[in-house]
N, C-alpha and C positions, 0 to 999 in steps of 0.2 A: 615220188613227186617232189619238185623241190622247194627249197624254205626260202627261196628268195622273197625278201619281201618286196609285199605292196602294198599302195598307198592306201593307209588306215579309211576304212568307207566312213561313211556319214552317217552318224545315228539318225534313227529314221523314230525320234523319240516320243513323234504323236500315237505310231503305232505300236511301238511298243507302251507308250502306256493305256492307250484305248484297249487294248488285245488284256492287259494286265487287269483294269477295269473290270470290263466283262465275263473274263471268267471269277472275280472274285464275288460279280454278280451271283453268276452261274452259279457256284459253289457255295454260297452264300443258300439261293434257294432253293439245292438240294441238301445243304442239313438242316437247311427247316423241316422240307419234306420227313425227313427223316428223323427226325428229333417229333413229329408226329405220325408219324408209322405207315407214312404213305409214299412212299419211295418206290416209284416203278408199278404205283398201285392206277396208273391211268386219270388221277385226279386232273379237275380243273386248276387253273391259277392260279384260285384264290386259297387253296391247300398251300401253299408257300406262304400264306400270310398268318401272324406278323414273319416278315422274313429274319427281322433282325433273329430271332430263335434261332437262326442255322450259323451263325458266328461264333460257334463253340465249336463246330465243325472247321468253316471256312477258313478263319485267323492261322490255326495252326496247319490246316494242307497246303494254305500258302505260302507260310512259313518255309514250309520240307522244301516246296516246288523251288521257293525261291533258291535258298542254302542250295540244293540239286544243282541248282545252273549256276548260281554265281561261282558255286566252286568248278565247276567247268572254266567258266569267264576268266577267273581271276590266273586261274592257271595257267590257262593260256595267254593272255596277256604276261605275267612273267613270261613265258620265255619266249614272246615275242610273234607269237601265231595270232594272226586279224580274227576276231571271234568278234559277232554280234551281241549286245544283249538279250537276255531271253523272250523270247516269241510266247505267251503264253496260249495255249487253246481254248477255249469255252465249248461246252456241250451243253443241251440242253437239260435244265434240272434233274429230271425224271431220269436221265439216259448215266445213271448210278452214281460218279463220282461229282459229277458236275462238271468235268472236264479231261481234256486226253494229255495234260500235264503242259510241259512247255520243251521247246527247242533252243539252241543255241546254233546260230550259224556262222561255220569256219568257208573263209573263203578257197584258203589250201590247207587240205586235212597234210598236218606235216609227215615228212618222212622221218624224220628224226626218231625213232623205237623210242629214245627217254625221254624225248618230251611228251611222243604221242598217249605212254602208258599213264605219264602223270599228268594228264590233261581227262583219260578217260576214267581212272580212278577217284578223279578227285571229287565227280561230282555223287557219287554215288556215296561217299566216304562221309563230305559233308551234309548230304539228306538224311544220312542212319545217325550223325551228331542230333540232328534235330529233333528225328523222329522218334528213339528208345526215352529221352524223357518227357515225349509230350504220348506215346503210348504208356508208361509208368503212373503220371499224373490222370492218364482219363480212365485207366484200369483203376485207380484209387477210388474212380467215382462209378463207377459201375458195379453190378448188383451182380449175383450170381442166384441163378434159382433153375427150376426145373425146363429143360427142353420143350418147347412147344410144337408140334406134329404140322407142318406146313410151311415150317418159319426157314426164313433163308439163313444158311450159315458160314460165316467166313471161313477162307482157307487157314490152315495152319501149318508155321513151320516153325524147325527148331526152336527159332529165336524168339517167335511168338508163343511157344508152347512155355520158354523159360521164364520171360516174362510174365505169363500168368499165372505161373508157377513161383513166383518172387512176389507176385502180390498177393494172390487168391490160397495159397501154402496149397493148391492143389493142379493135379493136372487135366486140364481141363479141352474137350468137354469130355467127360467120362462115362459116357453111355443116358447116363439119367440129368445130367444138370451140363450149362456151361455157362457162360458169363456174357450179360447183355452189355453191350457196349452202350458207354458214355459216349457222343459224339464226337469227343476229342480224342478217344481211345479209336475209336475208326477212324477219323484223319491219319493217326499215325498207322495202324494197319495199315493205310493207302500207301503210306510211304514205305513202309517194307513190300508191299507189290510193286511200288515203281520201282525200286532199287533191284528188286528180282529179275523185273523185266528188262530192265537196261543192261542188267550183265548177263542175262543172254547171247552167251558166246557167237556172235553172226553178224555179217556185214560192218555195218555202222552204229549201230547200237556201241555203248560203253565196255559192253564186255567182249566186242567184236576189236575194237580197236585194243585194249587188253589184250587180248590173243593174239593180235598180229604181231603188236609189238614185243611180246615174246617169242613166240616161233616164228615168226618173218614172212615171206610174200607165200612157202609153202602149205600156210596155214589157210588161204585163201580156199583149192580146193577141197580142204575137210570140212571148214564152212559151210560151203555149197551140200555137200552130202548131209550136215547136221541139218540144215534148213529144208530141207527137204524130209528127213526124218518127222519135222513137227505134227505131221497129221498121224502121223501112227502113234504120236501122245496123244493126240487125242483120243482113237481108239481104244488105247489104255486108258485113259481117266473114264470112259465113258463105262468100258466094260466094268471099271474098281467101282463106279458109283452105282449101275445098277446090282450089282451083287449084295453094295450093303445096303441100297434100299429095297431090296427083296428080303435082306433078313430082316429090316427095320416093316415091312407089309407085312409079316406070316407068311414069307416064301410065295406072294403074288405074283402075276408077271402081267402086265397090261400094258396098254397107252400111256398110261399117265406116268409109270415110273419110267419107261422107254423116255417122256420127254423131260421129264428129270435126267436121268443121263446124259442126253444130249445137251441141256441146259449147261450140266458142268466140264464137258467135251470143246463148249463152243471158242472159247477161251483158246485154246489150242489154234483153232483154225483161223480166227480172227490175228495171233502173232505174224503165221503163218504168213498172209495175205497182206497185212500191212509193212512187214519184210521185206515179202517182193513188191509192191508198190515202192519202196524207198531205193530198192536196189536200180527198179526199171526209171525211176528218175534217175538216178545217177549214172544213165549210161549202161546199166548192165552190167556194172562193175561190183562185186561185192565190197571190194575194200580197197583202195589207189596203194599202190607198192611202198614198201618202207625200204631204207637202206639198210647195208648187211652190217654195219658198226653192233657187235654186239651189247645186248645190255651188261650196265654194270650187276655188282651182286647187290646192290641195295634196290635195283631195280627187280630184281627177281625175287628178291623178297615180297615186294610188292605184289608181284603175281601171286604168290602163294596166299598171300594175306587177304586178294578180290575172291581166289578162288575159295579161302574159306570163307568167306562174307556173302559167296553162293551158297555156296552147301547151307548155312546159318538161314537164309532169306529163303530159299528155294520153298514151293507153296504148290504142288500139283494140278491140286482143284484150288483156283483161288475163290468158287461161289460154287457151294449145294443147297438145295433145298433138302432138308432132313423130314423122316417121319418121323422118328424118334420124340415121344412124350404124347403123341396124339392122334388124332385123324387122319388119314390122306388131305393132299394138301390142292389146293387149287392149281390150273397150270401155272409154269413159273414164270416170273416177269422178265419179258423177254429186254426188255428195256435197260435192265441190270446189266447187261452183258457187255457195254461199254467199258474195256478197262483204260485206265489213264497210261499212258506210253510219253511221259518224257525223255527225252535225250540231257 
């Protein structure tokens, strides 16, 4: 596609900051929710109130969302690609995160391989500057004690298991305890699931564009195959979660752990779908063509450097309901199942 330019659009700066607003409404009165223990629990309204309480949460997931796109923005305005400022989404409170993160929109995704990798690198790069010390600071504030038999559990990966392992001197959870999250310790968790999700090697996503701009337009239909593989992850997480919560029952098998697996399965399918929905907007096109200029070697470094900043972030199940420490647990909330998908 080519980099001719054109003429820079018009900030459209009522909606982006109304859109901005909203979700930090949004956001705002789901860590209230949640900083009262009712997140996805079907409450009225006035469960959100005082809302100002969910600003331990809100400040710093705005913070990531922001850092996420402007480092997108800024990149690309260096080198000269029309990129909008960011679109933010709002969800409603209760629907988990508070919101489905934010967008940036390029009017021509460039062909350029080294602008394109340091435009999709960058924004993931700058949400993980923001997010390891604002996950560090609300690990400081969080409590560690025994597992509770119904309670919902966040996903773990690498990076978050070393982290808690840098603050809590243990690995966590370890069968019998794990660490209750301070609000601003789950903000940043959020930010290591957006940064997972966007590099997401497929289509238009951050690590879609990564990948192309390394292996070039042939990397298009291995995409298409990977994207389509998503629901047989799901499969997999569904069968890995019922298995360990049949050893976490005494070896039961019922309805209720059947929709706990499927609870932490859902997440797969949901990538899935909202994939092809961006793909079928775009024409059907997974990725618009790059030129054959190969990249330099500091640009390959880079590759190597997103790809371990996958492997680091990568999170299977990003939400279990655990039985582990207790009773069988109520069905799960279906409402949780919202995850935030910035670009």
């Amino acid at each position: 596609m080519s980099d001719t330019p054109a003429p820079p659009r018009r900030p459209r700066l009522l909606l982006h900051v109304g859109l901005f607003l909203a979700t930090f409404l949004t956001t705002t009165a789901a860590g209230s929710l949640y900083v009262h223990g009712q997140l996805g629990g079907g409450s009225g309204w006035e469960a959100i109130l005082p809302i100002k309480d969910g600003l331990s949460y809100s400040l710093p997931l705005m913070l990531i969302l922001l850092s996420h796109e402007l480092g997108h923005y800024l990149v690309a305005r260096l080198h000269g690609v029309d990129a909008s400022l960011p679109y933010f989404i709002p969800l409603p409170p209760n629907f988990g995160l508070g919101t489905m993160g934010a967008v940036i929109g390029m009017r021509n995704v460039t062909a350029d391989r080294k602008k394109l990798i340091d435009i999709g690198a960058a924004g993931p790069l700058a949400g993980l500057v923001v997010a390891v010390p604002v996950i560090l600071y609300g690990l400081a504030h969080s409590k560690v004690g025994p597992l509770v038999g119904g309670g919902l559990q966040e996903g773990n990966s690498i990076l978050y298991a070393i982290l808690k392992h840098a603050s809590k001197g243990a690995w966590l959870p370890d069968g019998h305890h794990d660490v209750f999250l301070h609000p601003t310790a789950w903000a940043g968790w959020a930010g290591l699931l957006v940064t997972m999700i966007n590099l997401i090697p497929i289509g238009q996503l951050d690590g879609g564009h990564i990948a192309t701009a390394y292996f070039g337009n042939g990397y298009n239909r291995f995409a298409e195959r990977l994207h389509r593989l998503l629901p047989l992850g799901a499969i997999a997480v569904f069968l890995w979660v019922l298995h360990l919560v049949r050893i976490e029952g005494n070896g039961r098998l019922d309805e209720e752990l059947v929709s706990i697996a499927l609870f932490a399965a859902l997440p797969w399918l949901v990538w899935y779908l909202l994939i092809r929905i961006v793909r079928r907007a775009s024409g059907d096109v997974n990725h618009p063509s790059v030129d054959a200029a190969p990249l330099p070697r500091s640009r390959r470094a880079l590759f190597w450097l997103m790809v371990a900043v996958f492997v680091l972030v990568f999170m299977p199940v990003p939400f279990r309901v655990t039985l582990a420490g207790g009773a069988a647990p109520p069905p799960p909330p279906a409402a949780v199942t919202a995850i935030a998908i910035p670009r």
